[in-house]
C-alpha positions, -999 to 999 in steps of 0.1 A, spaced: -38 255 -395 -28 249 -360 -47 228 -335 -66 237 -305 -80 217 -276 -116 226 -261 -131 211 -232 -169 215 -234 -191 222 -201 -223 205 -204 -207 172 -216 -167 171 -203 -153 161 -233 -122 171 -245 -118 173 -284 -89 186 -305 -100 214 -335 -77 231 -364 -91 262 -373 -76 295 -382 -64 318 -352 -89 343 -359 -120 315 -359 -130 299 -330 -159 272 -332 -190 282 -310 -204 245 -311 -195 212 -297 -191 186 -318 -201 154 -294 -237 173 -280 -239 199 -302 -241 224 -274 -234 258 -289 -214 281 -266 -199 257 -240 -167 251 -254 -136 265 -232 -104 268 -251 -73 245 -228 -40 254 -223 -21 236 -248 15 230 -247 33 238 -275 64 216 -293 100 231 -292 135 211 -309 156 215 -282 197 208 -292 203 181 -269 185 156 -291 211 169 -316 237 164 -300 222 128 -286 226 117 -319 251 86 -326 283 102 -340 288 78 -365 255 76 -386 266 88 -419 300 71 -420 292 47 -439 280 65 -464 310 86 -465 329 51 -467 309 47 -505 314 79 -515 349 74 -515 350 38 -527 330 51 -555 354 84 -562 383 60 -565 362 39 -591 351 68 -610 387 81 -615 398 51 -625 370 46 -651 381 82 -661 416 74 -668 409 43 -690 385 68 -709 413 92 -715 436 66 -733 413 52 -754 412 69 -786 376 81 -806 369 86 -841 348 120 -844 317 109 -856 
């Protein structure tokens, strides 16, 4: 539900309220004054790229560091497994 800020005329206060876009509340919830809430400009949240591109180039490398490490171990492991010899059970 999104959030929407009221300001309320007999007693100035500012509250925050999720509802639905098609409700809107008709009382206010600090002195119960029904029909003095005005609905505030609110405004909204938007990901701009720039805090993409912001980000340090190297995070993730050294996790791209143990991926390899670990590719070389697994092959090896691999490789010993193929020259061993099984019994079929």
């Amino acid at each position: 539900m999104p959030r929407y800020r009221y300001k309320c005329r007999e007693c100035e206060q500012e509250q925050i309220i999720f509802h639905k876009i098609e409700e809107a509340p008709t009382e206010c919830t600090k002195c119960t004054k029904v029909g003095a809430l005005d609905k505030m400009l609110t405004t909204p949240f938007v990901k701009s790229r720039s805090l993409e591109e912001e980000q340090d180039p190297n995070v993730g490398t050294l996790t791209h560091e143990y991926i390899e490490a670990n590719r070389d171990i697994l092959k090896k492991q691999q490789e010993e497994l193929k020259k061993k010899s099984y019994e079929p059970s």
